[in-house]
Steps between C-alpha positions, in 0.01 A plus 500: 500500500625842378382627124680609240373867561595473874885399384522784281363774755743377749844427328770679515603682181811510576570139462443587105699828512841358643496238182425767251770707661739223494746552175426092463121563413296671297099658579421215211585182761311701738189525319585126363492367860229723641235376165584196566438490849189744492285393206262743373393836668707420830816484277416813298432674824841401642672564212404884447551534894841393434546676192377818701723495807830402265406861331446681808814378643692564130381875520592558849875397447480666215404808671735474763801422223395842331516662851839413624661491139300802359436284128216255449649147501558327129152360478320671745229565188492090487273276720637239659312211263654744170834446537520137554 
């Protein structure tokens, strides 16, 4: 039988990121679902890996937005979790 630990090293993040990028959700079901399904360290681990790929993601568009439209987007200074 697999661990907790071993599930967490080996899922795919992205699962997590398409719901928080979904206009329907919100990073607070995320973390909801992933506590409750990851008690204890194993959930606090997933939930600041998820936390930490949503950002990098958030800044890259948000690089590539100021690129091709030469202006920051409207809350590029925002993380994803601060403007819910």
């Amino acid at each position: 039988m697999t661990s907790i630990g071993g599930i967490v090293k080996k899922i795919n993040m992205f699962i997590f990121i398409h719901v928080v990028l979904n206009t329907r959700y919100k990073m607070g079901f995320v973390k909801f679902t992933i506590l409750e399904t990851f008690h204890g360290v194993s959930g606090d681990i997933m939930m600041v890996k998820v936390e930490e790929v949503t950002r990098a993601l958030y800044n890259k568009y948000s690089a590539i937005h100021e690129k091709e439209n030469g202006r920051p987007s409207n809350t590029q200074n925002q993380t994803p979790t601060e403007r819910e």
